[in-house]
N, C-alpha and C positions, 0 to 999 in steps of 0.2 A: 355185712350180713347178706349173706344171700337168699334174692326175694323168691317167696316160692308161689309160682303162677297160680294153683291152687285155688289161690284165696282173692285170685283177680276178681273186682266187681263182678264183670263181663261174660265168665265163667258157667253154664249151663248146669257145670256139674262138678263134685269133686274131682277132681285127677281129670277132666275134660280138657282144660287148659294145655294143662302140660303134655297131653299127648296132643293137641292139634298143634302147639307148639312144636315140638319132636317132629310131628309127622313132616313140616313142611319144611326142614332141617334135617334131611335123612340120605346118606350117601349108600350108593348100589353095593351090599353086600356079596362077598363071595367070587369077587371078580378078578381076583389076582392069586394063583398060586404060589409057591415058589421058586418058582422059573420065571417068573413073570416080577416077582417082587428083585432076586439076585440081578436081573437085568437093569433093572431099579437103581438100586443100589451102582452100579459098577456106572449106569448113566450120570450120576451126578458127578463122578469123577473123570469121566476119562478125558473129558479136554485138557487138564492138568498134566497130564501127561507131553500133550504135541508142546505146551509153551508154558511162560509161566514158571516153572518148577529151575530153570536155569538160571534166573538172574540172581538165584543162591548162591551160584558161584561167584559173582562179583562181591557176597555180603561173605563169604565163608571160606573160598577155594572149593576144591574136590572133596581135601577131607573135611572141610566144617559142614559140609551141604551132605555129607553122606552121612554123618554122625548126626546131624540134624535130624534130614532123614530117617534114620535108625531108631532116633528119639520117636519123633513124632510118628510113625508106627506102631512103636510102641503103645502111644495114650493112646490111639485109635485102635487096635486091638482091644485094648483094657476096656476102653469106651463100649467098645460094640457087643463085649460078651455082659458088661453091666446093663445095658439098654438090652440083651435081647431076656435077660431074666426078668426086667421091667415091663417086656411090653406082652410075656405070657401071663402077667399077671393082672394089666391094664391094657388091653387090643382097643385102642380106640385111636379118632384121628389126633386127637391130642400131643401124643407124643411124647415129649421130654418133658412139655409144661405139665401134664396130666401126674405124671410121677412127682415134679417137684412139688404140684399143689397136694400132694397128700404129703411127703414128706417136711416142706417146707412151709405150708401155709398158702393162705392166697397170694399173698407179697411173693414168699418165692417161685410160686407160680407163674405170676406175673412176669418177674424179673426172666425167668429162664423164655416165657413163649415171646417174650418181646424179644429176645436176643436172638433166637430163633427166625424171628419173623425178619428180623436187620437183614441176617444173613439169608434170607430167601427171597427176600425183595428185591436186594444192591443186585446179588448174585447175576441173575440174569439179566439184570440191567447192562454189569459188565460185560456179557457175554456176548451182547446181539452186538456191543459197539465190534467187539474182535470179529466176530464175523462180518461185520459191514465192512470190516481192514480186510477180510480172507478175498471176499467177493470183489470188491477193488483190483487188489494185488492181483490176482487170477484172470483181469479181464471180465468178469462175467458180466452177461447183460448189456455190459457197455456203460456200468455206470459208475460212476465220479461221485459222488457223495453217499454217505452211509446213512442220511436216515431213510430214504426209500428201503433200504433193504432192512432197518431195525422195525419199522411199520409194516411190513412185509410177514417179518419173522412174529412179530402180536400178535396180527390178525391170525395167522393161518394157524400158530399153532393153539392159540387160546381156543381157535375153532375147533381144532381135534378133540382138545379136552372137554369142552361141551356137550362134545358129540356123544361123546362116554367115558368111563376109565378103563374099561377094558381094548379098546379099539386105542386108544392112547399109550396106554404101555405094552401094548405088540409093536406100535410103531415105533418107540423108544429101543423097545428088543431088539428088532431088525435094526436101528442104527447104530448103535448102540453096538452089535456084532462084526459090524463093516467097520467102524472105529477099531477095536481089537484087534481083529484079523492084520489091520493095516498096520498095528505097532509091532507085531509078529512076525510081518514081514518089511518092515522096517528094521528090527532086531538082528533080524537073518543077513539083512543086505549092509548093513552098518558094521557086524562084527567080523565080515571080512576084511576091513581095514582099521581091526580094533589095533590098539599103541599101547601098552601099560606104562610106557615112559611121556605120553601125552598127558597124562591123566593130570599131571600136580605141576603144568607149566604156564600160570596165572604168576606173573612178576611178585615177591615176598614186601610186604610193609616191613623194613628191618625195624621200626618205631611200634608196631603192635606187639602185646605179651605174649610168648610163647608162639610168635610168627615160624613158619619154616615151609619148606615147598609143599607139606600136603595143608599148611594150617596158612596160609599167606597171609591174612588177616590177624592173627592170633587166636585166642582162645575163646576172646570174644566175638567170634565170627560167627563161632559155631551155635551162639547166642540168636544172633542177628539173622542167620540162616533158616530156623524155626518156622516162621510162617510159609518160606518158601519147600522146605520139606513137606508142609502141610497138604500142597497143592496134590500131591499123590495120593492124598485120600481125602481131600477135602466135600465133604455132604454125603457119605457115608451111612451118618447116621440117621440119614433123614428118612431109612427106610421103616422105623415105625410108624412114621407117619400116615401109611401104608393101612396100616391093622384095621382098624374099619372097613377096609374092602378087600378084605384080605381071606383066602379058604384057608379053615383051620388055623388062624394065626399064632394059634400055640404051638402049632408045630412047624408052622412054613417060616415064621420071621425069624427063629435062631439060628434054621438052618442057610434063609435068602443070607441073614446075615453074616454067616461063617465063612459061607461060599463067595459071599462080595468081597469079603477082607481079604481074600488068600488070593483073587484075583487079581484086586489091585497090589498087592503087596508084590507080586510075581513080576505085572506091569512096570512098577517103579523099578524096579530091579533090573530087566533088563533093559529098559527104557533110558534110566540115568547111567549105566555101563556101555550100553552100545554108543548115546549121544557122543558123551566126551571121550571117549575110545579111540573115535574113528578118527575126528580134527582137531583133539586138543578141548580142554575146557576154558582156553583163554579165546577159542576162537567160538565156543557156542553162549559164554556167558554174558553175551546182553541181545543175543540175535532173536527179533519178533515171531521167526518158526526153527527152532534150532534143529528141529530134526530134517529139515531141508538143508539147512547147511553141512549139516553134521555128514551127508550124505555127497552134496557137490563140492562143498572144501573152495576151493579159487578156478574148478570148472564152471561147467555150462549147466543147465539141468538134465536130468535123466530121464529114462521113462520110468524110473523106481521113486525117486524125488516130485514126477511129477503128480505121483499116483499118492506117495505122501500129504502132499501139497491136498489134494482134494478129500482125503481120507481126516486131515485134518479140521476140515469144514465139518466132514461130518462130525466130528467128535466132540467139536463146537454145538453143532446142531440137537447131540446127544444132551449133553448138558444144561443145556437151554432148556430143552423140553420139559427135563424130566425136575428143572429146578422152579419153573414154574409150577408144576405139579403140588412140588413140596410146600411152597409159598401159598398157596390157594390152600393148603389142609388147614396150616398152622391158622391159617387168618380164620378159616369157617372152625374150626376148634373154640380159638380164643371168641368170637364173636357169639356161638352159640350158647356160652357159659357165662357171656355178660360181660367180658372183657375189654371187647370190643364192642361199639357200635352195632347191633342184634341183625340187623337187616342185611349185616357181610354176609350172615350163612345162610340165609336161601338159599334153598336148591332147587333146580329146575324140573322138570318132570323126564327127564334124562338120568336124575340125583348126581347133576354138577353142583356145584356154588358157584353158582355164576358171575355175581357178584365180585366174591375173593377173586375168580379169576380175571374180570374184567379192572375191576381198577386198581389192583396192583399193579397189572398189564400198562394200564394207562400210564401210571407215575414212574412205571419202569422205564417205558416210549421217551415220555418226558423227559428225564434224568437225560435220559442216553441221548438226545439231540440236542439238550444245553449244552451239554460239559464234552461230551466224547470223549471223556478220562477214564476208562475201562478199570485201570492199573488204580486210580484212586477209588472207586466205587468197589472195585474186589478186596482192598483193602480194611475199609470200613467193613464190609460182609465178614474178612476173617476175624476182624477184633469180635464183633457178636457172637460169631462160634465159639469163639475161646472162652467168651462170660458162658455160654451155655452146655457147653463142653464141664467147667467147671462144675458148673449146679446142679449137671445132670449126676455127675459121679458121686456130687456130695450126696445128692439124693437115693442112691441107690445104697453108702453107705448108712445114712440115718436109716433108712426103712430095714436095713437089715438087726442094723443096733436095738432101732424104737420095738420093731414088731417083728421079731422071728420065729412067729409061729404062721404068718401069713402063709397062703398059700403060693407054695410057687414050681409050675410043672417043669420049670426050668431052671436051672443055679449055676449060678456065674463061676466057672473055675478059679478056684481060687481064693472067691467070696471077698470079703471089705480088703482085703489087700489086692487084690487087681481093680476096684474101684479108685483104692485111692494112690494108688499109681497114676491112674488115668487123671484124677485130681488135681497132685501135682507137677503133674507135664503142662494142662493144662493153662496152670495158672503161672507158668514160667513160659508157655507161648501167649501168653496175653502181654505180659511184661516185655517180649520182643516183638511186639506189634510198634509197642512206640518208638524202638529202636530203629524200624524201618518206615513207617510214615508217621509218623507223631500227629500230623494234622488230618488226618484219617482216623486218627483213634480217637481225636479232641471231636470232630465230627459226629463221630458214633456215641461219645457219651452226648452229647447233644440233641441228638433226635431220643437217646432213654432218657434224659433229663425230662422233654415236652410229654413223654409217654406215662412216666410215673409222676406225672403233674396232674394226666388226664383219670387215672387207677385213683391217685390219693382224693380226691376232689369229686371224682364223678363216678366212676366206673364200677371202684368196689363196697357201693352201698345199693349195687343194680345186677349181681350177679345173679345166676340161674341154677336156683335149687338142685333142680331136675334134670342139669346138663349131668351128661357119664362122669366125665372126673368131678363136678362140685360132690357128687351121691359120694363117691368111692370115697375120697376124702371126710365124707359126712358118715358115711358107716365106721371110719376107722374112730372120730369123734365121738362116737356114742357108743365103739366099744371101750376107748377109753374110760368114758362116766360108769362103764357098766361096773369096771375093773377097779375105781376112785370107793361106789358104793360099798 
């Protein structure tokens, strides 16, 4: 049941609570247009681009990673036009949990912003470790180990975000653009020594089903390849998370959203044709910057390779930022509704959550200078998308089914059938997570096992009336009873 502050002893006054409550849990309105939100969006992606997205072809070939691909595209398309009709009808920082807890209840609510939160925490935890490998490899600095440069990478940018949201994703924007530009022209300098007879020369498993030089693996490859397609739009959807600081979010996040998917949809596109083009995909499928290779081949470096080389940092850097971002919403959402621990959503008189963003930060640090297993911790991140990927599409079709007279200034082309497209891809890239780390996905139900220990036992007998999605939920409740009588 959720408590309603209200009735707090403590309380001066009716409804006094709940707004000094609110007040001091209130993020900067109006701070993000959408130019600002599409840069967003495309930042969560675009390291996926420079690496990562290759070792598909070890799990698929050329054509199981491109069919992959193709797939996974697909439910992120389907995903983003059912989330942006979601989040004109719910603009808040919530996001995906906010929609499931009116669709699904608080449990599904629960379930979806925890998996959310999986994948926004690991996320950039993996990310600092790859960039501590970029700055290494590159010389810089002069330094030899990676967690100076992962402590480096917390502090400075957790500082941006404190500073403001608006000052933080200009900064995201500008890197964010230097990322692009740099795959654009990498695209250019790659495809004049594109091969189409390179493309499917990964040796054949003659023992896999339906193996042949574009399927090497067989059919089951193209299974196994799944999460790795994903990397080309993987956090995508995190741009509702946005809406709370967001100008006009009825209008700007379907469009931030349209416009982020066609970009990276573009990205992948020329990104995975130019790589394996240029050297063969047996030569880029297990290399830590393939688009460096893909470029020097069994030369020397270039000044086009070396310019790669640092453009990938940034696109690192892009990522990082903007996935801390995501992870500080989700956690002051869940927090402020009672889901979390209440004290995560403070905000500072900047309206950070300073909070969310500091010790996520922390256990991110953490993680990443125990293990420095990037590759394991990104994995865990994608199994949580995939549960929240699922919930979210489920969500959009029950609220279409439950209540279709709700208002909505926005409607998903297509309506419950592109939702549950997105549904189904979904819940068949969850199924080849364990395909590819198994002990990465055993991980991930483990930390939601401790989480729905903490909800069933504590959390959801302590929720918050008054938070935006418990109301939104609670009005659909008592139009219900209206409809019952």
């Amino acid at each position: 049941m959720a408590e309603d502050l209200s009735t707090a002893p403590a309380s001066p006054g009716v409804g006094d609570a709940e707004a000094e409550y609110l007040q001091r849990r209130t993020l900067r309105r109006g701070s993000a247009g959408w130019l600002l939100l599409t840069g967003l969006g495309v930042a969560y992606v675009v390291s996926g681009d420079f690496s990562g997205w290759n070792v598909g072809l070890s799990k698929g070939g050329f054509g199981g990673l491109a069919v992959a691909t193709a797939l996974m595209g697909a439910m992120y398309a389907c995903l983003v036009f059912s989330l942006a009709e979601l989040s004109t009808i719910l603009p808040t920082a919530g996001g995906g949990y906010g929609f499931a807890r009116r669709a699904l209840g608080p449990w599904g609510g629960f379930l979806t912003g925890t998996a959310i939160l999986i994948e926004y925490v690991l996320a950039p935890a993996a990310i600092v470790i790859f960039i501590g490998d970029y700055v290494e490899s590159l010389g810089l600095f002069g330094l030899t180990s990676g967690w100076p440069v992962y402590l480096g990478c917390f502090v400075l940018f957790i500082g941006v975000h404190l500073w403001g949201v608006g000052e933080a994703l200009r900064f995201s924007l500008v890197v964010t653009a230097v990322a692009v530009a740099a795959l654009l022209i990498f695209a250019v300098g790659a495809l004049t020594d594109f091969d189409a007879g390179s493309l499917d020369n990964i040796p054949v498993d003659p023992g896999a089903f339906g193996s042949n030089s574009w399927l090497p693996f067989g059919v089951l490859g193209i299974w196994a390849a799944f999460p790795f397609g994903m990397w080309f739009f993987l956090g995508v959807e995190g741009v509702p998370l946005a809406a709370e600081e967001a100008k006009d979010p009825v209008r700007s996040m379907p469009k931030a959203l349209a416009i982020s998917m066609g970009i990276l949809a573009l990205l992948a596109l020329v990104t995975f044709f130019a790589a394996t083009g240029a050297q063969g995909a047996d030569a880029v499928k297990s290399a830590g910057n393939p688009l460096v290779v893909a470029l020097e081949g069994d030369g020397g470096p270039t000044a086009l390779s070396r310019f790669v080389n640092y453009a990938g940092l940034a696109g690192l850097v892009a990522s990082f930022f903007s996935l801390i971002y995501a992870g500080s919403r989700q956690l002051f959402a869940l927090s402020r509704a009672g889901y979390l621990p209440r004290f995560l959503s403070l905000t500072s008189k900047r309206k950070a959550p300073y909070l969310g963003l500091v010790i996520p930060g922390a256990i991110g640090f953490a993680l990443a200078a125990a293990t420095g297993n990037g590759a394991r911790m990104l994995n865990i991140a994608v199994f949580g998308a995939t549960i929240s990927y699922a919930l979210m599409a489920l969500s959009h079709i029950v609220l279409r089914r439950r209540e279709p007279g709700l208002e909505r200034p926005y409607r998903t082309p297509g309506g419950v059938l592109t939702s549950s497209v997105a549904f189904v891809l979904a819940l068949s890239a969850l199924v080849a997570t364990f395909l590819v780390d198994i002990d990465a996905a055993l991980i991930a139900l483990a930390v939601y096992a401790v989480a729905l220990a903490y909800f069933a036992f504590y959390s959801r007998h302590r929720l918050v009336a008054s938070a935006p999605e418990e109301e939104f939920a609670a009005l659909a409740e008592a139009e219900a009873e209206l409809t019952r009588d």
